[in-house]
C-alpha positions as CSV (number, residue, x, y, z in Angstrom):
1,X,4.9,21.6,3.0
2,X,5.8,17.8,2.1
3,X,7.1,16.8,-0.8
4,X,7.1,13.2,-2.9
5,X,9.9,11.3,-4.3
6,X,9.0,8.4,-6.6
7,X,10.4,5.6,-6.6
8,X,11.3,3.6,-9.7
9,X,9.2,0.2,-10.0
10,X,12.2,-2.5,-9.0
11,X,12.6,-5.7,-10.7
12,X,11.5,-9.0,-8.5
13,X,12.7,-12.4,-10.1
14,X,13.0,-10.9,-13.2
15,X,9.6,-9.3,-13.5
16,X,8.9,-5.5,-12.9
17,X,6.4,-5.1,-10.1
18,X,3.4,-2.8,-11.0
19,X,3.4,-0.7,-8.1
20,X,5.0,3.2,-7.5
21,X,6.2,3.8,-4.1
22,X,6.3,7.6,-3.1
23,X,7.8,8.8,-0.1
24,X,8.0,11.9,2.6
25,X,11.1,13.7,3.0
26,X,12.4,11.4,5.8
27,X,12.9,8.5,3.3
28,X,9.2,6.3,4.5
29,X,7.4,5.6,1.6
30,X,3.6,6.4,2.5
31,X,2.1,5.9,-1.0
32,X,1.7,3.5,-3.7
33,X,0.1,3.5,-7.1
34,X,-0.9,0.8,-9.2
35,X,-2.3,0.5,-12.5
36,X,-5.8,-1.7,-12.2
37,X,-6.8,-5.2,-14.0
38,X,-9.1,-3.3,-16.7
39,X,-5.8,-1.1,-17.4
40,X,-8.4,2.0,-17.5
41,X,-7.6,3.5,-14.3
42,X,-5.1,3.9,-11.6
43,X,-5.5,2.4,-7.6
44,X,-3.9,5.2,-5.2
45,X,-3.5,4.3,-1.6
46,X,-2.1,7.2,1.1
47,X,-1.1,6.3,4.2
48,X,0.3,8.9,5.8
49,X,0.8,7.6,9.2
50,X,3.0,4.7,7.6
51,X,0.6,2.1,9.0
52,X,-0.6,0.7,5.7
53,X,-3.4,-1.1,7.3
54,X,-5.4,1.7,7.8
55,X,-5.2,3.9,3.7
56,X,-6.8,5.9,2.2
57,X,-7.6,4.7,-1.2
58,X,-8.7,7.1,-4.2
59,X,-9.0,6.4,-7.8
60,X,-7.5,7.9,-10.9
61,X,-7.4,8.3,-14.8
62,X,-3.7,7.5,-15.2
63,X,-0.2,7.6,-13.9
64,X,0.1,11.1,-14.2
65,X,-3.0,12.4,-12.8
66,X,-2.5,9.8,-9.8
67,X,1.2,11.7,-9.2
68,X,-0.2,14.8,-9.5
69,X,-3.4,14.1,-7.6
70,X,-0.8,12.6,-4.5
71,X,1.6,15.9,-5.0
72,X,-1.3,18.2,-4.2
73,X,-2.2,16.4,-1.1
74,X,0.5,16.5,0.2
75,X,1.7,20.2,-0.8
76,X,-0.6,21.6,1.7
77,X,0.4,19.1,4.6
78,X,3.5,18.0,6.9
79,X,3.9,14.5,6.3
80,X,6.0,12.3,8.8
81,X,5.4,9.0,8.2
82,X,6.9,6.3,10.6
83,X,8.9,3.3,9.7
84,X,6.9,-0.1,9.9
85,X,7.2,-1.8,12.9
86,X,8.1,-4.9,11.6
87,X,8.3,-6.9,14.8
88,X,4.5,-6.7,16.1
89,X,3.3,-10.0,16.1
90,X,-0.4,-11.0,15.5
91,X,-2.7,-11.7,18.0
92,X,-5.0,-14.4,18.0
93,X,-8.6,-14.6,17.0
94,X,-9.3,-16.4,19.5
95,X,-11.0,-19.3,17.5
96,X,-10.9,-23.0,18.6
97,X,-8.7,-25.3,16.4
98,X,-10.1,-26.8,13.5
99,X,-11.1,-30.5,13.7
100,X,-9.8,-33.1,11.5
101,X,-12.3,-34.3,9.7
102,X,-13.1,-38.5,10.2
103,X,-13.9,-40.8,8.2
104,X,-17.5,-40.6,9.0
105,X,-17.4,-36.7,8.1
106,X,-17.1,-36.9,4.5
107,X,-19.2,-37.0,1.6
């Protein structure tokens, strides 16, 4: 049903950047993999909705079986993510300002 087109990892001040974008048919990427600390296994986070607050996350053994593992999901389902909305704005917590601390307040 969907299919995934990888990105290439782009260069950022002269560095490549670890992590794999994949993405639907309409151009949205809704995946990324990343290699972990350890360098053992692979980080794979879906999120199909394009809201990348709310992923799935999965683990793999490498590159390859994190691709393929991401292809087969998404073989058997109609992806369509959305762009993100870049202009939400955050809403406050809703806690009281932090005090200064005094002279009388410090060890």
């Amino acid at each position: 049903m969907s299919t995934v087109t990888w990105y290439k990892p782009s260069d950022a001040l002269s560095a490549p950047l670890p992590q794999i974008y994949g993405a639907a048919e309409n151009g949205v990427p809704f995946v990324m993999i990343r290699e972990l600390a350890h360098g053992t296994q692979w980080r794979v986070s879906l999120f199909p909705d394009g809201d990348r607050d709310a992923s799935i996350e999965a683990r793999a053994g490498s590159e390859r079986q994190a691709k393929r593992m991401v292809e087969r999901w998404a073989a058997c389902r109609r992806i369509e993510p959305k762009p993100m909305d870049r202009t939400r704005r955050v809403t406050p917590q809703g806690l009281p300002p932090r005090k200064p601390k005094g002279a009388e307040d410090r060890s």
